[in-house]
mmJSON file of the N, C-alpha and C atoms, coordinates in Angstrom:
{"data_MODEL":{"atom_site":{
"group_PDB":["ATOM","ATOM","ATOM","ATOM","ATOM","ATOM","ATOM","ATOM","ATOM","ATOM","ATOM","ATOM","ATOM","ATOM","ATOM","ATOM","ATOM","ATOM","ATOM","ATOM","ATOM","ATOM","ATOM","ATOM","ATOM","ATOM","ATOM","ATOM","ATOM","ATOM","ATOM","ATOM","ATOM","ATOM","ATOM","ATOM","ATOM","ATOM","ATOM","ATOM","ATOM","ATOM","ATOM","ATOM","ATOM","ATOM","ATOM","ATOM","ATOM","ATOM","ATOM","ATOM","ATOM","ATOM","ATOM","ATOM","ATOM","ATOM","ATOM","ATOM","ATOM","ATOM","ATOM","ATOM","ATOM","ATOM","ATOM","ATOM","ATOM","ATOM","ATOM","ATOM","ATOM","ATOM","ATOM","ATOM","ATOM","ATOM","ATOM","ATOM","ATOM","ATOM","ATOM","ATOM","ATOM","ATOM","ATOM","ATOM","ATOM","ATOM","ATOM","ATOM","ATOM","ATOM","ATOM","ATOM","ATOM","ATOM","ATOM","ATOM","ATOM","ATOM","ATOM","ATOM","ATOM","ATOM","ATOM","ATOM","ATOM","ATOM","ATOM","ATOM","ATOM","ATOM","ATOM","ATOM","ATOM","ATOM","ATOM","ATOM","ATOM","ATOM","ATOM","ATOM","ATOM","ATOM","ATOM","ATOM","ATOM","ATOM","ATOM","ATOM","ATOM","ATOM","ATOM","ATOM","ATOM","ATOM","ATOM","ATOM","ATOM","ATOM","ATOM","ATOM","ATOM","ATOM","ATOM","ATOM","ATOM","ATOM","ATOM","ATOM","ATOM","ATOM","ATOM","ATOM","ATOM","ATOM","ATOM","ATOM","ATOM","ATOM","ATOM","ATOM","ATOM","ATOM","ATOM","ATOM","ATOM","ATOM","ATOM","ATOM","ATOM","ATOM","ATOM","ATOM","ATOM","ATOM","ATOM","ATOM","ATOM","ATOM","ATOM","ATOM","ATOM","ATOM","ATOM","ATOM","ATOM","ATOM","ATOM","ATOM","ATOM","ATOM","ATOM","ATOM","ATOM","ATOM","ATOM","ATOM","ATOM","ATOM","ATOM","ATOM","ATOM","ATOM","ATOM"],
"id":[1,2,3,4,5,6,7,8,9,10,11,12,13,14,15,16,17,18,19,20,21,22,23,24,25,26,27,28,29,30,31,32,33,34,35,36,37,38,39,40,41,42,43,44,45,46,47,48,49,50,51,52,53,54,55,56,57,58,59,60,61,62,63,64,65,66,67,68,69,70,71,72,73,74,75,76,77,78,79,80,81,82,83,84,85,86,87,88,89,90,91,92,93,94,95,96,97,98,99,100,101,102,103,104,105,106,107,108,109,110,111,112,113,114,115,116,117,118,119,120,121,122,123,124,125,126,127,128,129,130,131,132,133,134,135,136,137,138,139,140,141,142,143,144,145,146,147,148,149,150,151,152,153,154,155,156,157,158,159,160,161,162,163,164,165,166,167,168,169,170,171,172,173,174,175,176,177,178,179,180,181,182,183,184,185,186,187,188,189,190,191,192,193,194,195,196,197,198,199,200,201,202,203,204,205,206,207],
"type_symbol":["N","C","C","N","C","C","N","C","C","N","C","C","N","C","C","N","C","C","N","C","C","N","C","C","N","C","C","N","C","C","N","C","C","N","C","C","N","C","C","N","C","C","N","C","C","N","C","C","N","C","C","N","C","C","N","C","C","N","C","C","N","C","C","N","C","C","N","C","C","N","C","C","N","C","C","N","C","C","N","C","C","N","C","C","N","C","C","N","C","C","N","C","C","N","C","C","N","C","C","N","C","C","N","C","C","N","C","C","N","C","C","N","C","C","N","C","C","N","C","C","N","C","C","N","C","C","N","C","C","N","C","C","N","C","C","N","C","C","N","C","C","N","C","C","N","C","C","N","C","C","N","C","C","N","C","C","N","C","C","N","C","C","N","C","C","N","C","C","N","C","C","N","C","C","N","C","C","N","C","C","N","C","C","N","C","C","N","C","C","N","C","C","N","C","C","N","C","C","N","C","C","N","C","C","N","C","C"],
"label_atom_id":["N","CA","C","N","CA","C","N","CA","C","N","CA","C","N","CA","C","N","CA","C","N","CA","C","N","CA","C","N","CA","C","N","CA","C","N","CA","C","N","CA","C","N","CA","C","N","CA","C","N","CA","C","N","CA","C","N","CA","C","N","CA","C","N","CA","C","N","CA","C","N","CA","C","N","CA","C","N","CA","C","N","CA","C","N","CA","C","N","CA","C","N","CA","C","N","CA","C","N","CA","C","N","CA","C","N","CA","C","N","CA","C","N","CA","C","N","CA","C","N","CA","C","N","CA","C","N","CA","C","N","CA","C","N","CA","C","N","CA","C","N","CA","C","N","CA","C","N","CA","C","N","CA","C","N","CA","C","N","CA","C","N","CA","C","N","CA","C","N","CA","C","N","CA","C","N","CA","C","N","CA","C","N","CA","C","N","CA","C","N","CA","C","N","CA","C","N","CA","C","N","CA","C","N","CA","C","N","CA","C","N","CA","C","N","CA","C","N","CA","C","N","CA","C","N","CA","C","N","CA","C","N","CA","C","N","CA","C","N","CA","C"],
"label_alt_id":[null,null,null,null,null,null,null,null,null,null,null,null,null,null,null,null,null,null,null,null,null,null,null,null,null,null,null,null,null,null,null,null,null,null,null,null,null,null,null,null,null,null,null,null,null,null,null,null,null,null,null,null,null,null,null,null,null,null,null,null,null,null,null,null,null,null,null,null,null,null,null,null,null,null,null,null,null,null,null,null,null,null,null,null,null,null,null,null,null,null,null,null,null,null,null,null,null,null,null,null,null,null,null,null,null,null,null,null,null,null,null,null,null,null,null,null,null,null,null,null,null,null,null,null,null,null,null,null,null,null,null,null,null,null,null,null,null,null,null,null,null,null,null,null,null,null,null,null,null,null,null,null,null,null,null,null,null,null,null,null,null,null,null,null,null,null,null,null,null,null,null,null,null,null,null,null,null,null,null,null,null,null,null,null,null,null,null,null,null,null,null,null,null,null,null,null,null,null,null,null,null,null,null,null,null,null,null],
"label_comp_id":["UNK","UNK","UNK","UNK","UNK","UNK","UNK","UNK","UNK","UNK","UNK","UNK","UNK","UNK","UNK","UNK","UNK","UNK","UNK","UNK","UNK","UNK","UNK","UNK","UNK","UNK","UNK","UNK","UNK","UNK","UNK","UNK","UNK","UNK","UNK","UNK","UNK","UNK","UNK","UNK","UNK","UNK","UNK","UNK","UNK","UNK","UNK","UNK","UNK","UNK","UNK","UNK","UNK","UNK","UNK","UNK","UNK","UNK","UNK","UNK","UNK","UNK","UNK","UNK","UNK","UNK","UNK","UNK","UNK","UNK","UNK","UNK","UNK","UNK","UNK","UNK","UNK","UNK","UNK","UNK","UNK","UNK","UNK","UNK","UNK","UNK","UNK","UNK","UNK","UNK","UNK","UNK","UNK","UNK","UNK","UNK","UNK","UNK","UNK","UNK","UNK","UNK","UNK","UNK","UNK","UNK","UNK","UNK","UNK","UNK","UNK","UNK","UNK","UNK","UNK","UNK","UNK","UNK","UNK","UNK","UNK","UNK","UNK","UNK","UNK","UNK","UNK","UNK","UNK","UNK","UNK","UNK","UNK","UNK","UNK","UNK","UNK","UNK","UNK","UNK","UNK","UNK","UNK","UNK","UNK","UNK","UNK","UNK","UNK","UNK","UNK","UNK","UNK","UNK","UNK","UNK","UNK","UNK","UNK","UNK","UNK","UNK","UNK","UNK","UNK","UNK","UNK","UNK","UNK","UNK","UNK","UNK","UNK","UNK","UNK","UNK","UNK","UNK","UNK","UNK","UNK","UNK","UNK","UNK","UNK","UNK","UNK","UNK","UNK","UNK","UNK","UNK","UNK","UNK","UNK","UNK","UNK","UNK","UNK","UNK","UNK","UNK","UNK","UNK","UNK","UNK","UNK"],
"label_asym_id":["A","A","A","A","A","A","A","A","A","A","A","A","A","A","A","A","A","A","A","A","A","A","A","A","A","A","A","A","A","A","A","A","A","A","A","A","A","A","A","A","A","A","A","A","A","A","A","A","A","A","A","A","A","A","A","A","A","A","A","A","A","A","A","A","A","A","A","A","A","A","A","A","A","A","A","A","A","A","A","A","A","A","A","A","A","A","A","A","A","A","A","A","A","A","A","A","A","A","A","A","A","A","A","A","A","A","A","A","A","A","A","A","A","A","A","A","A","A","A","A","A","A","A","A","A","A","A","A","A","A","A","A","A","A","A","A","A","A","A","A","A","A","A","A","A","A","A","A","A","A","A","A","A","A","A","A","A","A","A","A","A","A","A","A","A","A","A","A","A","A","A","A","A","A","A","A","A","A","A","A","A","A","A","A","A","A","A","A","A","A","A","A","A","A","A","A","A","A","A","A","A","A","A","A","A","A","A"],
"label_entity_id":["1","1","1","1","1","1","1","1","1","1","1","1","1","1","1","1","1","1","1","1","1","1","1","1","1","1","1","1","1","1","1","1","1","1","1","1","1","1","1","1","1","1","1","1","1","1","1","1","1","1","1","1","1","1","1","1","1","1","1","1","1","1","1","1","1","1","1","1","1","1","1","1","1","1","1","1","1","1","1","1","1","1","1","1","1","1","1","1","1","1","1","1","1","1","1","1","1","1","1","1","1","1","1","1","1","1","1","1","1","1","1","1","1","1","1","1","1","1","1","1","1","1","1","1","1","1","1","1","1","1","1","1","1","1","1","1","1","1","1","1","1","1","1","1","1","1","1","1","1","1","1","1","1","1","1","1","1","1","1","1","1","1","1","1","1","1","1","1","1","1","1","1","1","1","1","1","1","1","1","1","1","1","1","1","1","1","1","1","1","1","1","1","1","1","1","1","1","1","1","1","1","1","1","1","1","1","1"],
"label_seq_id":[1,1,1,2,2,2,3,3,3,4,4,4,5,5,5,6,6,6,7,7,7,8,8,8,9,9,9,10,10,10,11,11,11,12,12,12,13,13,13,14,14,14,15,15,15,16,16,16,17,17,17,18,18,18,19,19,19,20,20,20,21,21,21,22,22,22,23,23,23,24,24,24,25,25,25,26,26,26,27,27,27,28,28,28,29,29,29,30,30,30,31,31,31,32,32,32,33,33,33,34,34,34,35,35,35,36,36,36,37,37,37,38,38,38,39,39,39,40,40,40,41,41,41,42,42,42,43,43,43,44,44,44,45,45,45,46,46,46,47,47,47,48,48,48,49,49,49,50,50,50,51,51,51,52,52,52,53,53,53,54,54,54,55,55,55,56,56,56,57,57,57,58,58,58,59,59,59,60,60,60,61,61,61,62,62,62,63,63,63,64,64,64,65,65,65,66,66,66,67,67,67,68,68,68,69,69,69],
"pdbx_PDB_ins_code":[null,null,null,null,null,null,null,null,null,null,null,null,null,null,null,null,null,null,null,null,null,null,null,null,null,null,null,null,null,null,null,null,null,null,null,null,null,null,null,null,null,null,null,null,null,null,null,null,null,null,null,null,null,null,null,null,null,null,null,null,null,null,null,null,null,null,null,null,null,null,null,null,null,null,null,null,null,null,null,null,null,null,null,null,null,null,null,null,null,null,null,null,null,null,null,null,null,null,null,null,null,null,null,null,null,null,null,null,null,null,null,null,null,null,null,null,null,null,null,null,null,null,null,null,null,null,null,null,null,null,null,null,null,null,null,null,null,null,null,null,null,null,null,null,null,null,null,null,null,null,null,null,null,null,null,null,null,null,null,null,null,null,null,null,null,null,null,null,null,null,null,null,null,null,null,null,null,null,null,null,null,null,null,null,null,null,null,null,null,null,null,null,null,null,null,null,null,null,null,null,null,null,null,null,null,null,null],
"Cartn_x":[11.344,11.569,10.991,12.079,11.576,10.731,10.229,9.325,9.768,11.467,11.948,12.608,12.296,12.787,11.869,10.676,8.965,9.399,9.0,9.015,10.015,11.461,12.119,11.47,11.699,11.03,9.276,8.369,7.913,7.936,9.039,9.416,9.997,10.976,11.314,10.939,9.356,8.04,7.312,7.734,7.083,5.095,5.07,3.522,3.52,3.735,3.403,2.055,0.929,-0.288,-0.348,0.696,0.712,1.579,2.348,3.12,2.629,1.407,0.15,-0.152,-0.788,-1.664,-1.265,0.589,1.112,1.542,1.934,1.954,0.851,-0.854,-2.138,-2.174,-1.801,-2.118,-0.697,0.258,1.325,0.417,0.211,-0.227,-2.125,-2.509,-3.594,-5.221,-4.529,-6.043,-6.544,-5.797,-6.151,-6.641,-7.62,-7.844,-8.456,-8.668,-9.676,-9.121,-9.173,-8.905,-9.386,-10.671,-11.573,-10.756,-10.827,-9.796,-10.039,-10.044,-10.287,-9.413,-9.437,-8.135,-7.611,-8.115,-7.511,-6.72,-7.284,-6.277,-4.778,-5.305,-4.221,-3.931,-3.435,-2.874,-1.726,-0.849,0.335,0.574,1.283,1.245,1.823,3.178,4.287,3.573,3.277,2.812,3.762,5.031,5.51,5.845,6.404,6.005,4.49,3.418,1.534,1.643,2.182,2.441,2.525,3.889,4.711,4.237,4.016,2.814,1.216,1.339,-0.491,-0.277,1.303,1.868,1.894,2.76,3.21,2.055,0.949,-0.416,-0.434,-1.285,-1.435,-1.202,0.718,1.269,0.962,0.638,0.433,-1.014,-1.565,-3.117,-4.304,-3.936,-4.773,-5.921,-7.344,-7.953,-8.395,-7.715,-7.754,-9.233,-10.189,-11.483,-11.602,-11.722,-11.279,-12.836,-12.907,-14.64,-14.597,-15.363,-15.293,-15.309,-14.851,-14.964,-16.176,-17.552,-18.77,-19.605,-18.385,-18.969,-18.393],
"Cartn_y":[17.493,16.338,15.11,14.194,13.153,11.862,10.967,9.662,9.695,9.097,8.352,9.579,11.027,11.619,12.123,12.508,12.122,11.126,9.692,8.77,8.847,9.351,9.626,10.549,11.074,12.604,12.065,11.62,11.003,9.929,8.974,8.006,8.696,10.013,10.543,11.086,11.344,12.064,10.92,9.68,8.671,8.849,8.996,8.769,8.17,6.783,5.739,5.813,6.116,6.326,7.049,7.948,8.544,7.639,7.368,6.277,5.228,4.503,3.22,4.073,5.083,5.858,5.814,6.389,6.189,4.875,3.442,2.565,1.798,2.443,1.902,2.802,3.922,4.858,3.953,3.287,3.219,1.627,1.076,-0.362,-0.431,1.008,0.688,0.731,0.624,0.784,1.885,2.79,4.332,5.507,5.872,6.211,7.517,8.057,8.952,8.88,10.479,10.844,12.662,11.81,13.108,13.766,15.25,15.674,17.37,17.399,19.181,19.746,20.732,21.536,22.057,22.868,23.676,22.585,21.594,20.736,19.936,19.937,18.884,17.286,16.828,15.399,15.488,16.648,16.699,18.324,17.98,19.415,20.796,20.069,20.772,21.003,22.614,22.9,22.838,22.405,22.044,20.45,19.826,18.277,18.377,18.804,18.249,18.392,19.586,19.976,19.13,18.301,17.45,16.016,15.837,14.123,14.187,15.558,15.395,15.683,16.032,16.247,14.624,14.11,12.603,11.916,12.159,11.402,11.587,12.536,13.008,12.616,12.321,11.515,10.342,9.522,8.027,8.008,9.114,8.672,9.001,9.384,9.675,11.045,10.838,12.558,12.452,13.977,14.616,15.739,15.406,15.494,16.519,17.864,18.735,18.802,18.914,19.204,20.294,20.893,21.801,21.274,22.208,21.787,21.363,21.796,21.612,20.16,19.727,18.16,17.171],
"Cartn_z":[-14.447,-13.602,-14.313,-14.25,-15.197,-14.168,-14.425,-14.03,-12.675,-12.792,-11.62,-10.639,-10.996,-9.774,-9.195,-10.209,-9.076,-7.973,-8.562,-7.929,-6.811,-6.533,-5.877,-4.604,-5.432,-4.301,-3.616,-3.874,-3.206,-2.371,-2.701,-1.506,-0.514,-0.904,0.289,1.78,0.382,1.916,2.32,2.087,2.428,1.727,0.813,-0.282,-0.843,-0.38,-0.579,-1.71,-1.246,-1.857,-3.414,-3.275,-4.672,-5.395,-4.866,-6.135,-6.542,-5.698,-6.192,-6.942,-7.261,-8.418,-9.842,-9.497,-10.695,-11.168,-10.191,-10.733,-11.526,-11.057,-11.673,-13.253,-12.939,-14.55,-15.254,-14.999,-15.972,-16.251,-15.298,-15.026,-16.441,-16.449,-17.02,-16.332,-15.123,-14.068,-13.993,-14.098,-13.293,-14.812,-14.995,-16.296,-16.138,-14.883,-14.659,-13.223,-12.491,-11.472,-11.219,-10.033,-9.688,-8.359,-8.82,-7.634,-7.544,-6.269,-6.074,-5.977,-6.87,-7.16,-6.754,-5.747,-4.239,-3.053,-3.347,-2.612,-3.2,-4.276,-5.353,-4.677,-4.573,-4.509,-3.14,-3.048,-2.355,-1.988,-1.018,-0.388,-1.131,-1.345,-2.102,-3.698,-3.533,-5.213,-6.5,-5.965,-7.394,-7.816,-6.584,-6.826,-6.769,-6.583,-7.207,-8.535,-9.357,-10.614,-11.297,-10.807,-11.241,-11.74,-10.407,-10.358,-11.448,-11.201,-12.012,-13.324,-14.003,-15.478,-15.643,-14.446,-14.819,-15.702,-14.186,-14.515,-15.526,-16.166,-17.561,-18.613,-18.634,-19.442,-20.154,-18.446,-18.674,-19.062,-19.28,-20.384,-19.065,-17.662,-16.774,-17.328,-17.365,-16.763,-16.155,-15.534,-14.308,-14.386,-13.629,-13.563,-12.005,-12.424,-11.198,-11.132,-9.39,-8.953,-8.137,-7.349,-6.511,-5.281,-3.965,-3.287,-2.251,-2.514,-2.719,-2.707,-4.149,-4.431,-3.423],
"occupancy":[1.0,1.0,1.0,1.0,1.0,1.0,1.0,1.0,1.0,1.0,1.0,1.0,1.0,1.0,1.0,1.0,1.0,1.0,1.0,1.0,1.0,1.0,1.0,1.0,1.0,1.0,1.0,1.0,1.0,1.0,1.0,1.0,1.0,1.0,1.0,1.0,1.0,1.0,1.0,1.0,1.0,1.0,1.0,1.0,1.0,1.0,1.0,1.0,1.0,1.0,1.0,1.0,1.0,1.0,1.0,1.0,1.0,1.0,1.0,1.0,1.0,1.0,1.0,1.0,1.0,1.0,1.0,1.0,1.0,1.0,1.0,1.0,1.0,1.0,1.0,1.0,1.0,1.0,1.0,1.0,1.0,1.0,1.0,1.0,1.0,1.0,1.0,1.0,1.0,1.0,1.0,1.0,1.0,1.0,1.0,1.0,1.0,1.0,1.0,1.0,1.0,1.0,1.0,1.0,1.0,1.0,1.0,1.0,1.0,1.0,1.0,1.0,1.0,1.0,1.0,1.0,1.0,1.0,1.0,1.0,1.0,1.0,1.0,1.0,1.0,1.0,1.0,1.0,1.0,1.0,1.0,1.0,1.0,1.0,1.0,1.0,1.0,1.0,1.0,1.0,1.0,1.0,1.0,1.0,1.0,1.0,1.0,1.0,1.0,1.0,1.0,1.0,1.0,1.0,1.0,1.0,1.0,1.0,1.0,1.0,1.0,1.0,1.0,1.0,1.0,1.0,1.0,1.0,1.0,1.0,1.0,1.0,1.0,1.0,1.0,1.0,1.0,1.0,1.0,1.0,1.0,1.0,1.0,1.0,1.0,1.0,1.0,1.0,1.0,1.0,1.0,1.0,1.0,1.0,1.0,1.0,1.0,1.0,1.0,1.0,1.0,1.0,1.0,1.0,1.0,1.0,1.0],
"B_iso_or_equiv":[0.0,0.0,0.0,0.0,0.0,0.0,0.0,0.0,0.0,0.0,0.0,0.0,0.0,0.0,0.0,0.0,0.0,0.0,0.0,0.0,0.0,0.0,0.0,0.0,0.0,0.0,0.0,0.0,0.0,0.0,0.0,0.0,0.0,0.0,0.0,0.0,0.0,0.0,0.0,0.0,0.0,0.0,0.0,0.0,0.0,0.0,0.0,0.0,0.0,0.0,0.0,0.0,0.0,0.0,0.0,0.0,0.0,0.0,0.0,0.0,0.0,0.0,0.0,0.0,0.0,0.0,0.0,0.0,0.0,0.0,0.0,0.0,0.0,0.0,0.0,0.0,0.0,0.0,0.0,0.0,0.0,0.0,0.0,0.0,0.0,0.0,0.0,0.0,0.0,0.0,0.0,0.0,0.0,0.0,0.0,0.0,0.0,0.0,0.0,0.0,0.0,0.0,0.0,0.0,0.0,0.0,0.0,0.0,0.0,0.0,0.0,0.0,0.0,0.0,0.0,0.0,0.0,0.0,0.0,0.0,0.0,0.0,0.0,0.0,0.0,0.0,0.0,0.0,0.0,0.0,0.0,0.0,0.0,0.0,0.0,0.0,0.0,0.0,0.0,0.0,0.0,0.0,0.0,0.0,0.0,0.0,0.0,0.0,0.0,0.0,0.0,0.0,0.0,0.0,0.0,0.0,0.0,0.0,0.0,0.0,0.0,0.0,0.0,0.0,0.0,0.0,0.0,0.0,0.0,0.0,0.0,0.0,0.0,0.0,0.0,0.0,0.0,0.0,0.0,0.0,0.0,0.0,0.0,0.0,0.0,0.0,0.0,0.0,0.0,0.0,0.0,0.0,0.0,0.0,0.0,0.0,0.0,0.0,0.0,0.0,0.0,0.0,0.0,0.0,0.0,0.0,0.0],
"pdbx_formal_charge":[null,null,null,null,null,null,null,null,null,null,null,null,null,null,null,null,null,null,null,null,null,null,null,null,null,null,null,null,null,null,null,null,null,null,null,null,null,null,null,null,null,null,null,null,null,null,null,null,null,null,null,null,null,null,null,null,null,null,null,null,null,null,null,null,null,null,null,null,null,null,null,null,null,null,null,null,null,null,null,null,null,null,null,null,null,null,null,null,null,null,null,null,null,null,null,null,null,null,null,null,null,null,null,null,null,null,null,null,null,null,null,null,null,null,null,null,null,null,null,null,null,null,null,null,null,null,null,null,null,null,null,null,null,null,null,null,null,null,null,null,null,null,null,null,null,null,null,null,null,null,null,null,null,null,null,null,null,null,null,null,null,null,null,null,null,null,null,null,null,null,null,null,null,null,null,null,null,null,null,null,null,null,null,null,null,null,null,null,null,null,null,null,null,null,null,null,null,null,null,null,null,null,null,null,null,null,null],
"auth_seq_id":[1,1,1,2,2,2,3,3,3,4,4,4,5,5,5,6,6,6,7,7,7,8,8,8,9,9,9,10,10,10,11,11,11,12,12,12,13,13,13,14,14,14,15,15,15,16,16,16,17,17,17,18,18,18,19,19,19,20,20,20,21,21,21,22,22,22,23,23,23,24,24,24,25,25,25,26,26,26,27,27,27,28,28,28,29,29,29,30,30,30,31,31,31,32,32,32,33,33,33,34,34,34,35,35,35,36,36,36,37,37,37,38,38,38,39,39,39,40,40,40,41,41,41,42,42,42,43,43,43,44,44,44,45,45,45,46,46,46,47,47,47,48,48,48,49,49,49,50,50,50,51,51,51,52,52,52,53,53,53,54,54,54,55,55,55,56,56,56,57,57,57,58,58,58,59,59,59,60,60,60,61,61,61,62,62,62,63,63,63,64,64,64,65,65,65,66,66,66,67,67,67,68,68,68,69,69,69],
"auth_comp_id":["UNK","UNK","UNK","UNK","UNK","UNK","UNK","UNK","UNK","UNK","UNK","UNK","UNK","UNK","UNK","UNK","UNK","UNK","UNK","UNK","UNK","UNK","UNK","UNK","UNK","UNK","UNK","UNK","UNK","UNK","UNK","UNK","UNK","UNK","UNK","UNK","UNK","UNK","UNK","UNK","UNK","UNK","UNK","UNK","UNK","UNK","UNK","UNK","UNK","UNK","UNK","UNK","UNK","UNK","UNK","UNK","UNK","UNK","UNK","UNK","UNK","UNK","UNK","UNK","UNK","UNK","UNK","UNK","UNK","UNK","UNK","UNK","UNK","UNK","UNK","UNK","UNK","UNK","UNK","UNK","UNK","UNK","UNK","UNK","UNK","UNK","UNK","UNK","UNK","UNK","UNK","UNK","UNK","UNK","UNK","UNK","UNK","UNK","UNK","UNK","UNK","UNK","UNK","UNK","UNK","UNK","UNK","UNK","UNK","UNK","UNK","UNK","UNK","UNK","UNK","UNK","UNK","UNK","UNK","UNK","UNK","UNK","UNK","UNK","UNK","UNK","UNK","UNK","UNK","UNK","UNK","UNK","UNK","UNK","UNK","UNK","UNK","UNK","UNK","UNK","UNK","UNK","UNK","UNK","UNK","UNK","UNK","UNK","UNK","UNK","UNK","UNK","UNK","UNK","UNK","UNK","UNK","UNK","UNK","UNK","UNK","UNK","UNK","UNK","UNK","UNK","UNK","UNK","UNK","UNK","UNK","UNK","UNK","UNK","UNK","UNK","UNK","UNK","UNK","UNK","UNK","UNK","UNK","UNK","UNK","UNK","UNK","UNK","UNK","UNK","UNK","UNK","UNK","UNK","UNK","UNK","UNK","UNK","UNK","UNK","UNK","UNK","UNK","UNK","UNK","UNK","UNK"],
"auth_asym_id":["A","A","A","A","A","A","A","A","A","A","A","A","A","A","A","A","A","A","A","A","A","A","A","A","A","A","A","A","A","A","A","A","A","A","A","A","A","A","A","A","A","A","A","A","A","A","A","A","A","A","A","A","A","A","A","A","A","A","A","A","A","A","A","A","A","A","A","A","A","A","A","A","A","A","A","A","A","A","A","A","A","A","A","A","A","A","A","A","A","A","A","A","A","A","A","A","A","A","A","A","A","A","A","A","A","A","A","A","A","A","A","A","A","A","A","A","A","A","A","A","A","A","A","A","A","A","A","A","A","A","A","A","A","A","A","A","A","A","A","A","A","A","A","A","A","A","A","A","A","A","A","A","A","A","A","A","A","A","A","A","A","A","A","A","A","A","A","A","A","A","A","A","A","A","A","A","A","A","A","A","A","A","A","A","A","A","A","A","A","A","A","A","A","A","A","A","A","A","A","A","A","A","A","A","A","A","A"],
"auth_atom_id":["N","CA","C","N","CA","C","N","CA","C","N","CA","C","N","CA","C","N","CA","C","N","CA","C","N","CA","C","N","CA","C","N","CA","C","N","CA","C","N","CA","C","N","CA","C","N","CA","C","N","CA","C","N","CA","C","N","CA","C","N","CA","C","N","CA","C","N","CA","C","N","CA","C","N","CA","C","N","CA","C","N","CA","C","N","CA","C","N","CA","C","N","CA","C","N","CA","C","N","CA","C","N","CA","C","N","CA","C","N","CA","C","N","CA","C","N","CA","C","N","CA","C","N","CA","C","N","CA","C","N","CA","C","N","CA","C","N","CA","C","N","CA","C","N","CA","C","N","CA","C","N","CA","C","N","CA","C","N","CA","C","N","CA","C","N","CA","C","N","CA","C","N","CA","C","N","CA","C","N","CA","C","N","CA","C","N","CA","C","N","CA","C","N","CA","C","N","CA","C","N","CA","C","N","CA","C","N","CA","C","N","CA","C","N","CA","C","N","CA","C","N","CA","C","N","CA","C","N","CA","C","N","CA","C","N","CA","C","N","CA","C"],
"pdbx_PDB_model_num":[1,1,1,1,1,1,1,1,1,1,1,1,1,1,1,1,1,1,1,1,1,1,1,1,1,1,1,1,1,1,1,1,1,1,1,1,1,1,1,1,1,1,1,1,1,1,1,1,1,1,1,1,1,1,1,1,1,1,1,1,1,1,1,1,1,1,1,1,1,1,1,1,1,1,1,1,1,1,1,1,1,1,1,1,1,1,1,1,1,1,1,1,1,1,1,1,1,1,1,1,1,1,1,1,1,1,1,1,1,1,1,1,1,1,1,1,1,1,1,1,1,1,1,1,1,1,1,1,1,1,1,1,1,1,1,1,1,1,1,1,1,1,1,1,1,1,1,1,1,1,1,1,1,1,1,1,1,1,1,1,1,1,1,1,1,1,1,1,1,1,1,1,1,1,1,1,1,1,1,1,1,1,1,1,1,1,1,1,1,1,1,1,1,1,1,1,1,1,1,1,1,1,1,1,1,1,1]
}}}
C-alpha cells in the first residue's frame, strides 16, 4: 500500500489524528514516536502495519515502551 492509499483508508475511518502525524514526519516535525506496542496507533492490524512502515519511511523512530511506562 502506497502513501496515498494509507492516507485514503484513514480518512475513511475518519483519523484525522493519524494523518497530522504523517503530515509532521513528511513536514519534518515528527522524528521520534514513543508508542506501546500492544496497542499500535490504529485498530486494524494491518492498516497499523501500514502507517508505522509509512512512518518509518519518512525518517520517523518508532520507540516501543511497555505498557508499564
Amino acid at each position: 500500500m502506497d502513501k496515498e492509499q494509507v492516507i485514503s483508508k484513514l480518512k475513511e475511518k475518519n483519523l484525522d489524528d493519524i494523518i497530522e502525524l504523517i503530515e509532521d514526519a513528511q513536514e519534518g516535525y515528527l522524528t521520534e514516536l514513543e508508542l506501546v506496542e500492544s496497542l499500535g496507533l490504529v485498530y486494524d492490524d494491518e492498516l497499523n502495519k501500514q502507517v508505522l512502515d509509512l512512518l518509518k519511511q519518512l525518517g520517523v523512530t518508532i520507540i516501543y515502551v511497555t505498557d508499564d511506562e
